[in-house]
N, C-alpha and C positions, 0 to 999 in steps of 0.2 A: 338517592331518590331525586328524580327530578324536579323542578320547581317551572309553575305555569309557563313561564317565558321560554324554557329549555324543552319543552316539550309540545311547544308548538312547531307550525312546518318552517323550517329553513327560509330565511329570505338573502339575495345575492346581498343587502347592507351587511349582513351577519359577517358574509365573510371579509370584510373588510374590517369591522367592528375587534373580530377573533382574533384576527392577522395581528392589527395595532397592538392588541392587549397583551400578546406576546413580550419579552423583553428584548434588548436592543434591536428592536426592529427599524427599518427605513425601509423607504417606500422610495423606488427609483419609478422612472416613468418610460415606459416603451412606446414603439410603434403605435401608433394613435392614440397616443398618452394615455394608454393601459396601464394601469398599476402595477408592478413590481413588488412583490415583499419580500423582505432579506434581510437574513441577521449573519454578522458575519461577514457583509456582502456575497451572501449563496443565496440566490432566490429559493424560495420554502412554496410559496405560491404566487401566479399570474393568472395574468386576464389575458386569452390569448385572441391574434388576429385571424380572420376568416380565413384557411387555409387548406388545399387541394386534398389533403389527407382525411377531412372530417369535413363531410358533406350526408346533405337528405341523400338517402339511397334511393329515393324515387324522383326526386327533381333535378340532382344532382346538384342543388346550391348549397357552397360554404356554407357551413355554423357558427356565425357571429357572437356567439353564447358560451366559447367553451374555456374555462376555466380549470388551469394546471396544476396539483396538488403533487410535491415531493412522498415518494413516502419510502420506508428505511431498507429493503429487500426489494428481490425480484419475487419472493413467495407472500411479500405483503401486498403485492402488485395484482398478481393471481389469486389471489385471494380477492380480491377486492372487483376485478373484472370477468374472472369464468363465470360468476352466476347471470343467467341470462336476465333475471329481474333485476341484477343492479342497475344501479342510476351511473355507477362510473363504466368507464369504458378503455380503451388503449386506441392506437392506430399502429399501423406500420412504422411513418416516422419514426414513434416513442419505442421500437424494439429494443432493449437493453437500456432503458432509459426506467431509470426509477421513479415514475410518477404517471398517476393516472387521469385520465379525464372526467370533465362534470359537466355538462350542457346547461347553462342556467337557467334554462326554461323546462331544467330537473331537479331543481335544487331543493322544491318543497314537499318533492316526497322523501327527503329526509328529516328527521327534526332537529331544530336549532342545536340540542346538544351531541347529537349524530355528528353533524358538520363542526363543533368545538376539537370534538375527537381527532376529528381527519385534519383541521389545524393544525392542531397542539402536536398528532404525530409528522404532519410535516414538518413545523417548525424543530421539533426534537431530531429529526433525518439531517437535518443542517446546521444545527448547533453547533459547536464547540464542542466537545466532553463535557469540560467544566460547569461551559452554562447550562446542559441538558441536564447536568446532574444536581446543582444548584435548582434548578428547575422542577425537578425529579421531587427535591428533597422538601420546598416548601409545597407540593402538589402531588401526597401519592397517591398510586391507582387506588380505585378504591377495590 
């Protein structure tokens, strides 16, 4: 059951908040000192740069807003972007690339515990075994 805080709408602090609370996490810093999160040293999630691939289809300008989430298949992927009402998305770029996109100025029509999920399964897509299972064991699904 969710609790008030986890079932409000998503804010982009969340995901920095989730990222952290993961274990051995670090935080590298990229291209305009975008956050990097990484356990492992395998980024699990970024904050990415304006770029040619993810642009308004009507004005044609980059999306400054778009935010990288790992996740564990190519069928967790499609899953995740065939519905036309999701908030995530792909590009060209990311074909065969296990991770989907989030526009941050989409973030809050998901709710904070929605966006814990899609952490927690990034983070798990890049884990270790050990730590994922470690991780598994003190956190099962419910």
């Amino acid at each position: 059951m969710s609790d008030e805080k986890g079932s409000r709408p998503a804010r982009v602090e969340d995901v920095h908040e989730l990222a952290l609370a993961m274990p051995h996490v670090t935080v590298e810093y990229g291209t305009g000192d975008n956050p990097v999160y990484q356990v492992g040293g395998k980024s699990f999630v970024f904050f990415r740069n304006p770029r040619p691939d993810a642009v308004d289809p009507d004005t044609g300008e980059r999306h400054a807003d778009v935010i990288v989430f790992w996740v564990e298949s190519e069928a967790e992927k499609q899953a995740l972007v065939q519905d036309e009402a999701s908030q995530f998305f792909t590009t060209a770029h990311f074909n065969g690339h296990p991770s989907v996109l989030l526009r941050a100025s989409r973030i809050g029509e998901l709710t904070r515990d929605e966006l814990a999920e899609v952490v927690q399964d990034a983070w798990l897509s890049r884990a270790s075994a050990r730590r994922a299972a470690d991780w598994l064991r003190a956190h099962p699904p419910a």
